[in-house]
DOKOLLO-742156 format. One record per residue (C-alpha): residue number from 0; x, y, z. Coordinates in nm, 4 decimals, m for minus. Layout:
ATOM  pos         X         Y         Z
ATOM  NUM         X         Y         Z
...
// end
This chain:
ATOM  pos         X         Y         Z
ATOM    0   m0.9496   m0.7890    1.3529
ATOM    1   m1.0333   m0.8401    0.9770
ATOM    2   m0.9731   m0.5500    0.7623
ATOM    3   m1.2842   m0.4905    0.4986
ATOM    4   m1.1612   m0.4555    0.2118
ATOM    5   m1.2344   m0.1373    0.0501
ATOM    6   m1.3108   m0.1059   m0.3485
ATOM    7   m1.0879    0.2354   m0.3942
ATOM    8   m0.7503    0.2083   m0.2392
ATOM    9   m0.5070    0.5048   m0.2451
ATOM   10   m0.7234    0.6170   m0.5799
ATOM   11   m0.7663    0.3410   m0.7549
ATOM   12   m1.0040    0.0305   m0.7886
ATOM   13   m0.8468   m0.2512   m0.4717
ATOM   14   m0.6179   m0.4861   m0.6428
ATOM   15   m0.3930   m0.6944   m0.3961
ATOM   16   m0.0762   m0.6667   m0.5967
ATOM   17   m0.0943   m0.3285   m0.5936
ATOM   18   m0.2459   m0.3311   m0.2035
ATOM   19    0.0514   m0.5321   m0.0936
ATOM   20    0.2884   m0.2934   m0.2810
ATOM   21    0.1669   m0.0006   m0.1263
ATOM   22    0.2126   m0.0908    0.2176
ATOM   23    0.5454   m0.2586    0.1567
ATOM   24    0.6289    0.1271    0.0295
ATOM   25    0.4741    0.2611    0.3531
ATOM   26    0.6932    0.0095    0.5430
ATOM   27    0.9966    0.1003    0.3776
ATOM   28    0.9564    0.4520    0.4498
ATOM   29    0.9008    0.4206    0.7954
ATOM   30    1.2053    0.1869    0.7963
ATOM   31    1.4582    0.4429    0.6603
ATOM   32    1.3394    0.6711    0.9475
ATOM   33    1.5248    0.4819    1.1481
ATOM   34    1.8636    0.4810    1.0127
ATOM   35    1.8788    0.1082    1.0613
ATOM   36    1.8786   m0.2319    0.8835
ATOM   37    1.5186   m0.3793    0.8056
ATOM   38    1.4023   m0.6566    0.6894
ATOM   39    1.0466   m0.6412    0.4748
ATOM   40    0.9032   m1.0211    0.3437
ATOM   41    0.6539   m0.9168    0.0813
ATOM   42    0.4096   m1.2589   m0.0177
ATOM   43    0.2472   m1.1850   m0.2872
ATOM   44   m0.0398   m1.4238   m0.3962
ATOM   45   m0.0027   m1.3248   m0.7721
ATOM   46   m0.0307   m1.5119   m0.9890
ATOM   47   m0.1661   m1.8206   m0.8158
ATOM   48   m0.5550   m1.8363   m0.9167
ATOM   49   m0.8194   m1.7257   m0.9744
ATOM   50   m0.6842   m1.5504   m1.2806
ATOM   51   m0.7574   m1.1757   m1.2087
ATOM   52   m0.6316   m0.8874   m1.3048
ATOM   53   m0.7409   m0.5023   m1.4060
ATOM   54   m0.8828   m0.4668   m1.7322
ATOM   55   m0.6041   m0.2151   m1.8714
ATOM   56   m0.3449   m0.5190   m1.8216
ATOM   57   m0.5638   m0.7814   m1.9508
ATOM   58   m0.6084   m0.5697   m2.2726
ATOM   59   m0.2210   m0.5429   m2.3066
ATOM   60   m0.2102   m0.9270   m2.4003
ATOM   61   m0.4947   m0.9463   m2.5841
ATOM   62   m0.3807   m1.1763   m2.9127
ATOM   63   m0.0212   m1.2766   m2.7517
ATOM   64   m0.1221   m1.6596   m2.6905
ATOM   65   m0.3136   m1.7074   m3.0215
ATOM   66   m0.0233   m1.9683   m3.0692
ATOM   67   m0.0914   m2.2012   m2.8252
ATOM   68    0.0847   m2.3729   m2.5663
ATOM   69    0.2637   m2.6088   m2.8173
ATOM   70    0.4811   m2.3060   m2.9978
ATOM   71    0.4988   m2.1094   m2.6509
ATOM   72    0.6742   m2.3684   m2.5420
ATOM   73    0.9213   m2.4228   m2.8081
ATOM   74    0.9843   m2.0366   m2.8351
ATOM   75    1.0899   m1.9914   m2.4642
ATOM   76    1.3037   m2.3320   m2.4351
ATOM   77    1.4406   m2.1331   m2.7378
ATOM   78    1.5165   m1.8286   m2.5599
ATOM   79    1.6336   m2.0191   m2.2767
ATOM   80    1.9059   m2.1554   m2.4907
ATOM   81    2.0036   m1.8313   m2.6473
ATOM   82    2.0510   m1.6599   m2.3419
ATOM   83    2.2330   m1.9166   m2.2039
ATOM   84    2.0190   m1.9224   m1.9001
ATOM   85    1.9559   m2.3159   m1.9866
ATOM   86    2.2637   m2.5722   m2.0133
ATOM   87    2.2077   m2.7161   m2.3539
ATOM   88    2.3440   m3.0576   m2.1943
ATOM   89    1.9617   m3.0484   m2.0200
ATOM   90    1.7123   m3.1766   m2.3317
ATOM   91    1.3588   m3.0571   m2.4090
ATOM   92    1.0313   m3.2496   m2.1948
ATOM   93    0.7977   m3.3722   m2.4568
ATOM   94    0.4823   m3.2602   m2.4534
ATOM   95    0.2751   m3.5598   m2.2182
ATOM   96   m0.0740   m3.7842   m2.3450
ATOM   97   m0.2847   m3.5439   m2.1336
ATOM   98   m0.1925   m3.2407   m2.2529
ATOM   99   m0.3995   m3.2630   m2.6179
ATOM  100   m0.2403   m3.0315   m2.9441
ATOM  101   m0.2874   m2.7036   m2.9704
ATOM  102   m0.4039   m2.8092   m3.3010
ATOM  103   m0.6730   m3.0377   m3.1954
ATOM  104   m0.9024   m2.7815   m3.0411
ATOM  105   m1.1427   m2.6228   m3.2029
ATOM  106   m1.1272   m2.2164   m3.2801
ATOM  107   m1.3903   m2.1110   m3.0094
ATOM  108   m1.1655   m2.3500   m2.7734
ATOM  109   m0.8476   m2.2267   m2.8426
ATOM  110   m1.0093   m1.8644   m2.8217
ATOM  111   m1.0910   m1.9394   m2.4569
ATOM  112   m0.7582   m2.0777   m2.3869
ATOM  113   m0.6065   m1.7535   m2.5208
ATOM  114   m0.7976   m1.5417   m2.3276
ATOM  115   m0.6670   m1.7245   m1.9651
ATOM  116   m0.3460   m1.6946   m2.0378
ATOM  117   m0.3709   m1.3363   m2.1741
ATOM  118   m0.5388   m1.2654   m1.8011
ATOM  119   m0.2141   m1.4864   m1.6374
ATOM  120    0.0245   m1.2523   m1.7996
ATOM  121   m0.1214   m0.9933   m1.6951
ATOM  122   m0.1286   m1.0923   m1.3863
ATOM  123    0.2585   m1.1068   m1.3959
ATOM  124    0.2775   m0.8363   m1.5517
ATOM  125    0.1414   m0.6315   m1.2578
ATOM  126    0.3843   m0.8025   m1.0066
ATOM  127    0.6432   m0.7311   m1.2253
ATOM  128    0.5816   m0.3249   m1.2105
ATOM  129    0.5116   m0.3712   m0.8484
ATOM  130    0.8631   m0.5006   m0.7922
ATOM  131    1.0037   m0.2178   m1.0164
ATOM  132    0.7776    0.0141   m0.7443
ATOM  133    0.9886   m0.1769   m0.4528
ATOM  134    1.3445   m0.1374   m0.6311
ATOM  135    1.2425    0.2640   m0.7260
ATOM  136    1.1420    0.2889   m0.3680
ATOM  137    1.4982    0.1427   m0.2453
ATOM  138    1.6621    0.3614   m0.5286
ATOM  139    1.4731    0.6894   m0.3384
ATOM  140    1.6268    0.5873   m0.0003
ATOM  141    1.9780    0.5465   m0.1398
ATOM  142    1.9458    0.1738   m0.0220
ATOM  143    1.9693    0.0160   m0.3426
ATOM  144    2.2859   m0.0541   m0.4036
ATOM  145    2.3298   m0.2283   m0.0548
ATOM  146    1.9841   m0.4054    0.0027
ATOM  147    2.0085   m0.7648   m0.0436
ATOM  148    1.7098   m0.8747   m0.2560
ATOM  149    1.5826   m1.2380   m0.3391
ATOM  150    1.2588   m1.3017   m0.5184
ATOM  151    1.1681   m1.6498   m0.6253
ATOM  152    0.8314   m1.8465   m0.5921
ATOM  153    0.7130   m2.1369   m0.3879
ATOM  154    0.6368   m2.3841   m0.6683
ATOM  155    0.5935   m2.5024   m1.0309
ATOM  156    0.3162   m2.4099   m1.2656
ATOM  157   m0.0304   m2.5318   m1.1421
ATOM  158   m0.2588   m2.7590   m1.3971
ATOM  159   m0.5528   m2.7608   m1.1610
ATOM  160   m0.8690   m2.6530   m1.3853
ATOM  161   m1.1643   m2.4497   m1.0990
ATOM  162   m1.2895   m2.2187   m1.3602
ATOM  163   m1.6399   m2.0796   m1.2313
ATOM  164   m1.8469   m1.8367   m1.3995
ATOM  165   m1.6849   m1.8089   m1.7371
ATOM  166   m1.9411   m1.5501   m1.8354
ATOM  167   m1.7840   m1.3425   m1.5711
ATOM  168   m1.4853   m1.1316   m1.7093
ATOM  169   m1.1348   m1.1699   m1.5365
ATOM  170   m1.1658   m0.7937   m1.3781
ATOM  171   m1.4866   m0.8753   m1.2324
ATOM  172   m1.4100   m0.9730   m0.8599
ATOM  173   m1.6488   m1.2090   m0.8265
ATOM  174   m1.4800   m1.3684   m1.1366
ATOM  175   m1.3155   m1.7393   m1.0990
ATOM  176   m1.0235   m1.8364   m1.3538
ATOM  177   m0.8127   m2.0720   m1.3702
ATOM  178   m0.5807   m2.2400   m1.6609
ATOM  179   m0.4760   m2.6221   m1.6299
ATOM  180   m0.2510   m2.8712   m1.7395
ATOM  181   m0.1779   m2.7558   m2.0663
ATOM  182   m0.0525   m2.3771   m2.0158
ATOM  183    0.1254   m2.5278   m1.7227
ATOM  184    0.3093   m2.7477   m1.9170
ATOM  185    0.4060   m2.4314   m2.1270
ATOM  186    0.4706   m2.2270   m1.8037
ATOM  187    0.6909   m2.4970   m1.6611
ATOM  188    0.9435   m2.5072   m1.9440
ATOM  189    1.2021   m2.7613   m1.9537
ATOM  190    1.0870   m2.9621   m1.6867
ATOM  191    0.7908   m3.1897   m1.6358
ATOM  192    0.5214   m3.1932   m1.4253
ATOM  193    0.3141   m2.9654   m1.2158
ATOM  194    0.2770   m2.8021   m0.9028
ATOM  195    0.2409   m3.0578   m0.6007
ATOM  196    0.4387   m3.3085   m0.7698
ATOM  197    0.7752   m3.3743   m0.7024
ATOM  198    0.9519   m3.3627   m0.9965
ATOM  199    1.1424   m3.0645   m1.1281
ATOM  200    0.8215   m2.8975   m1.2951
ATOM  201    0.6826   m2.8880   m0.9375
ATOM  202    0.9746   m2.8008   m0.7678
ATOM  203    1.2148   m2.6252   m0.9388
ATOM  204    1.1950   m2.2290   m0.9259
ATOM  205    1.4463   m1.9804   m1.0009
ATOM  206    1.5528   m1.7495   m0.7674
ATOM  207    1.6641   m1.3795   m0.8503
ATOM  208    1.9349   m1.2003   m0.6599
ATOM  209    1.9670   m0.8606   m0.6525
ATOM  210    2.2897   m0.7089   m0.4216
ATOM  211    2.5056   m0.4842   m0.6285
ATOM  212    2.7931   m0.4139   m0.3154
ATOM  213    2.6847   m0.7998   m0.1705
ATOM  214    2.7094   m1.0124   m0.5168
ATOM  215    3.1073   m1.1277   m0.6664
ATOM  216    3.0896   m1.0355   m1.0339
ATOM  217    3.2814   m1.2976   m1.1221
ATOM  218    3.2509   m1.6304   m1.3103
ATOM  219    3.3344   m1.9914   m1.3560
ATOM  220    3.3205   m2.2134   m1.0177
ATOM  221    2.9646   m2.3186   m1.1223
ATOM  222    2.8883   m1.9522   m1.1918
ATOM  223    2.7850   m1.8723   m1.5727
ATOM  224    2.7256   m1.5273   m1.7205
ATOM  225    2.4523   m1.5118   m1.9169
ATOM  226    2.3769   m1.2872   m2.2540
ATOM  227    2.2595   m0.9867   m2.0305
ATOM  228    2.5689   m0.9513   m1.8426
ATOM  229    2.3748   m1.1207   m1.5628
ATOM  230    2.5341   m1.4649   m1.3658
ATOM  231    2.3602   m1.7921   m1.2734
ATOM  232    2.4269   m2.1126   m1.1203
ATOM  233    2.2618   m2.4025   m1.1259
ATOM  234    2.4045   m2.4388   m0.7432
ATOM  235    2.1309   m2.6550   m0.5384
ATOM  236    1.9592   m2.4411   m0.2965
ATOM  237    1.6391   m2.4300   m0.0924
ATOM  238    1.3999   m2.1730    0.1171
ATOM  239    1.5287   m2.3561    0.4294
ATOM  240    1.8657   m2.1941    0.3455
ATOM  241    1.7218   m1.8129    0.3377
ATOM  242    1.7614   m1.8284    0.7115
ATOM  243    2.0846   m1.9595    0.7310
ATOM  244    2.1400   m1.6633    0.5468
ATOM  245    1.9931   m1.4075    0.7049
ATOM  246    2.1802   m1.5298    1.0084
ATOM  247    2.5173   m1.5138    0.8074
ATOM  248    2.5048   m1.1724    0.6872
ATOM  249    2.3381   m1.0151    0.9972
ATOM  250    2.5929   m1.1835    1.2389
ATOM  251    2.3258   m1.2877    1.4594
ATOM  252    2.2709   m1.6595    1.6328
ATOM  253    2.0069   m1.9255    1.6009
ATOM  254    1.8124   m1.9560    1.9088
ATOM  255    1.7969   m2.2971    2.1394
ATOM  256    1.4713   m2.2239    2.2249
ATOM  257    1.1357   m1.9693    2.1993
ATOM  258    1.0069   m1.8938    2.5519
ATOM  259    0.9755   m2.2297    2.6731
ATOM  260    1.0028   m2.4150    2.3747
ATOM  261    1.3130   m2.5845    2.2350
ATOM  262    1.3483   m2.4954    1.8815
ATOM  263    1.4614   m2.7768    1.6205
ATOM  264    1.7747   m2.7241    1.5265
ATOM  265    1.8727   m2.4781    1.1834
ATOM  266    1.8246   m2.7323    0.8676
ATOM  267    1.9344   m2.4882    0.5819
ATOM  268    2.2957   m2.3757    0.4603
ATOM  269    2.4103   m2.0046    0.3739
ATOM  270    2.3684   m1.8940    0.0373
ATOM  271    2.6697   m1.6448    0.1085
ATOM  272    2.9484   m1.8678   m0.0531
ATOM  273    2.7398   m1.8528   m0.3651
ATOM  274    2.7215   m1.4630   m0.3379
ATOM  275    3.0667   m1.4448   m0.3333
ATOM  276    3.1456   m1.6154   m0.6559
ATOM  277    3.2382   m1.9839   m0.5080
ATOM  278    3.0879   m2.3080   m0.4527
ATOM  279    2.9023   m2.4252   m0.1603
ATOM  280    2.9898   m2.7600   m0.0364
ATOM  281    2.7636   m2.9867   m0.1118
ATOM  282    2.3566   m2.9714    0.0648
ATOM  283    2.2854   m3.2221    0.2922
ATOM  284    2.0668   m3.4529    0.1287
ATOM  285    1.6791   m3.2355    0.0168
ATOM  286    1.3737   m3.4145    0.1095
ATOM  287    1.0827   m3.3307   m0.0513
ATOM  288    0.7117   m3.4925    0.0587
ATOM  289    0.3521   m3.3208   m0.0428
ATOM  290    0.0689   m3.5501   m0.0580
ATOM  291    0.1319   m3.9235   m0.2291
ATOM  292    0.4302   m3.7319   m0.4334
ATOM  293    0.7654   m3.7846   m0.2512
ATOM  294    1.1537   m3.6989   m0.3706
ATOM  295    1.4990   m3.6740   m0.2143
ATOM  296    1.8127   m3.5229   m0.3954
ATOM  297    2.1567   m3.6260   m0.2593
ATOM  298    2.4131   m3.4226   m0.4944
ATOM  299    2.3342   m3.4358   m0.8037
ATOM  300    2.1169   m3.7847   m0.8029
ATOM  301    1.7201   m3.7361   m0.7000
ATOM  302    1.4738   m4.0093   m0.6439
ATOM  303    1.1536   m3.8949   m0.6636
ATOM  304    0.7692   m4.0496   m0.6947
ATOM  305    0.4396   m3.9437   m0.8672
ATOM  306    0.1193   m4.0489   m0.6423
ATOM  307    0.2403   m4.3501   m0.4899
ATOM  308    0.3914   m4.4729   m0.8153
ATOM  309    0.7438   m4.6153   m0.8747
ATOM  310    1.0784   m4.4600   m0.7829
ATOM  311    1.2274   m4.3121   m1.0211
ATOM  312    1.6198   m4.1807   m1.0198
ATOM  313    1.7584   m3.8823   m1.2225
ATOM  314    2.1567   m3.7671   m1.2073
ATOM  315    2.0576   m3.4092   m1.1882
ATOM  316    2.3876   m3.2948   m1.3277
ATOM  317    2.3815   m3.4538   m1.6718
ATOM  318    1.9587   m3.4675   m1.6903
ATOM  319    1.7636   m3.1857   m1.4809
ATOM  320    1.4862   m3.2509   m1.6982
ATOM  321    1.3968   m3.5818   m1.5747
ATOM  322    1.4210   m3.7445   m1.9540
ATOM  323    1.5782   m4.0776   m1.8546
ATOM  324    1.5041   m4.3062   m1.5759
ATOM  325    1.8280   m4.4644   m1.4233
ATOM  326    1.6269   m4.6754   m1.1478
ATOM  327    1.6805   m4.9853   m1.3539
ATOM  328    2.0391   m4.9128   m1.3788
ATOM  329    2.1217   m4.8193   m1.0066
ATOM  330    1.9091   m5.0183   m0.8663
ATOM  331    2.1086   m5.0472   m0.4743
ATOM  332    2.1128   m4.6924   m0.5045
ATOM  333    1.7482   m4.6961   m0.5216
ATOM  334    1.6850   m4.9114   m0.2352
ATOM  335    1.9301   m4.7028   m0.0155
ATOM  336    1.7701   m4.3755   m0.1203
ATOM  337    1.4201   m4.4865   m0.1044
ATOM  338    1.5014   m4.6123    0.2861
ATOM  339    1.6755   m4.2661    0.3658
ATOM  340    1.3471   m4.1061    0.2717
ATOM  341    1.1286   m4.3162    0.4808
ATOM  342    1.3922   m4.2480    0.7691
ATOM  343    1.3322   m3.8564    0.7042
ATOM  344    0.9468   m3.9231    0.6582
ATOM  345    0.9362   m4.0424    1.0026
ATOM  346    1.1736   m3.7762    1.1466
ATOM  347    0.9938   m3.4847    0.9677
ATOM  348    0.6965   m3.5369    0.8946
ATOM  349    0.6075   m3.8567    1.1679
ATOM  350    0.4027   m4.0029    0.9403
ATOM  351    0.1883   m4.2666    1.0422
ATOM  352   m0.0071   m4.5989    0.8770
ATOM  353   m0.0469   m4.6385    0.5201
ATOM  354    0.1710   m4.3184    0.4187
ATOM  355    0.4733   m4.5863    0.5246
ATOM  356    0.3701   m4.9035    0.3884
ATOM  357    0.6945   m4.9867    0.1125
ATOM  358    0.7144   m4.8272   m0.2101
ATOM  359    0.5076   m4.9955   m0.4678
ATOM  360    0.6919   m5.0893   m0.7801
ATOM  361    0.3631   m5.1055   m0.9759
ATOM  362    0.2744   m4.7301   m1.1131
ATOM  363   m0.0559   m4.6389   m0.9663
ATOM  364   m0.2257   m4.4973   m1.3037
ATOM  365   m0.3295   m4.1503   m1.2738
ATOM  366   m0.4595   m3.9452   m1.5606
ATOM  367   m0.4088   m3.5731   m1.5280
ATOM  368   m0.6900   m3.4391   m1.7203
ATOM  369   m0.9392   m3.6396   m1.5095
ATOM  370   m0.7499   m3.6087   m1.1312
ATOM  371   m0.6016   m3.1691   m1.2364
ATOM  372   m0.9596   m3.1172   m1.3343
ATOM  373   m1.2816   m3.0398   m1.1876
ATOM  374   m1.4508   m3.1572   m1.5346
ATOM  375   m1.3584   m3.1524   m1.8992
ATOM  376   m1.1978   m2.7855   m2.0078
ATOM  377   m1.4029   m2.7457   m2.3135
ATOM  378   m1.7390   m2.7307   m2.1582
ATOM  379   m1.6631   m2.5296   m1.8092
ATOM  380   m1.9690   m2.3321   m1.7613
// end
């Protein structure tokens, strides 16, 4: 049945961040009824487009992105460094041809620009009280200290430009923002690239664990504390491995089959050795396929692709920003990788016809402000 959605919600104008926070708070009440374990998945769409967000947050921001992308992104690989959150082994991505200089743009353009981002942040801003609701919630309950939390998101920054209606402003529902290559580039710092590709800018997303009576509190075996007193790892890990677990720490089985159906066997590896301070042995090899963009990582080596275009191969350990291509070095270990992805292509994803012809050593040229964009930026309606 589809629920209408109504313009006051629980007295306030409907926003969906807020929407999906109340109910989550209505679950978890109705969960510590029970005196039993529960499990609550909360998917927020913020902040994937359009960029829209209540007019109280959007105001907060106003003026913080006068700077442009170009010194946003020097400032937070900055902070990055300082907290120690980023190796310092792992360099800085340039800024690419299609992303043009802040400088470059005119005043009334960079004013524009400005205002999208100010409307993204608030955006994230939101989510972030939201969460803060959840964790309060938890804190009411007396489950806090013993709730295992994870919060991460599903991919890199997006550069895809779908503004509509300009005129409109970003707390107008019927509003349509977006931001493109350029603030992603800024949102996706180190790495390089975008959402739907392959490479780490795409790919690559922290997760944030929360378990105070779960988590070791030590350091060292690939654990680093950072400035905040907080820990991270630079571990490999994957969604596929939330089940495995889930499983783990609820001492539960993975089914052979649903009903009548077998069910493929578990592909992910508990993130519990992590948890408890050590290392995990190493993943089984990661493949990674959207589109013409394609990638495997096997240890700390990746091979990866951008639209069809040559393979390129990264030691992960020593170069997680993708700043030096070792294809022309390694170039067996190419080969080898490149026919282990194929092999999982056809096992996963039983692809079929031109999606398997062999790799093409030629790049296929592709120019991101043309192919992210649904026009040029400066003149979207």
């Amino acid at each position: 049945k589809k629920w209408p959605v109504p313009q006051q919600l629980n007295g306030r104008p409907f926003y969906t961040t807020h929407a999906m926070t109340d109910f989550a708070i209505e679950f978890m009440e109705e969960a510590s009824q029970t005196n039993q374990p529960f499990f609550l998945y909360v998917a927020y769409n913020a902040p994937h487009y359009p960029l829209q967000a209540p007019e109280e947050a959007v105001r907060k921001y106003e003026g913080q992105y006068d700077m442009g992308w170009d010194r946003l992104r020097k400032e937070r690989h900055a902070r990055q460094l300082e907290s120690r959150l980023l190796p310092s082994k792992w360099g800085l991505s340039p800024r690419p041809d299609h992303v043009p200089a802040w400088s470059s743009l005119t005043a009334s353009e960079q004013s524009w620009e400005a205002d999208r981002m100010e409307v993204f942040a608030a955006m994230v801003d939101v989510l972030d009280q939201s969460i803060g609701r959840l964790m309060e919630q938890l804190k009411k309950q007396g489950a806090l200290e013993n709730t295992l939390i994870m919060f991460c998101s599903d991919n890199g920054a997006c550069p895809f430009e779908r503004t509509r209606g300009r005129y409109l402003k970003p707390w107008d529902p019927d509003s349509y923002w977006t931001y493109d290559a350029s603030w992603a580039h800024a949102g996706n710092t180190p790495f390089r690239l975008y959402k739907q590709n392959q490479h780490e800018g795409g790919i690559s997303s922290p997760m944030i664990v929360h378990w105070p009576k779960g988590l070791s509190s030590t350091t060292g075996a690939g654990i680093r504390s950072l400035k905040d007193g907080s820990r991270a790892t630079d571990q490999p890990a994957h969604l596929i491995d939330i089940m495995a677990t889930a499983l783990e720490l609820g001492k539960a089985s993975y089914p052979e089959r649903a009903g009548t159906r077998k069910v493929d066997p578990l592909m992910g590896r508990s993130l519990v050795p992590i948890f408890k301070g050590q290392m995990r042995p190493e993943h089984d090899p990661l493949y990674f396929h959207f589109g013409t963009d394609r990638a495997l990582r096997k240890g700390s080596w990746k091979l990866v692709s951008a639209k069809k275009g040559a393979w390129e191969l990264y030691d992960l350990d020593t170069d997680r920003t993708e700043l030096y291509d070792l294809s022309g070095q390694h170039p067996d270990k190419v080969k080898t990788m490149a026919n282990e992805w194929f092999e999982w292509a056809e096992k996963v994803d039983r692809l079929r016809g031109k999606a398997l012809a062999p790799v093409q050593r030629r790049i296929t040229p592709l120019d991101f402000r043309r192919d992210t964009t649904s026009g040029d930026y400066r003149k979207t309606p």
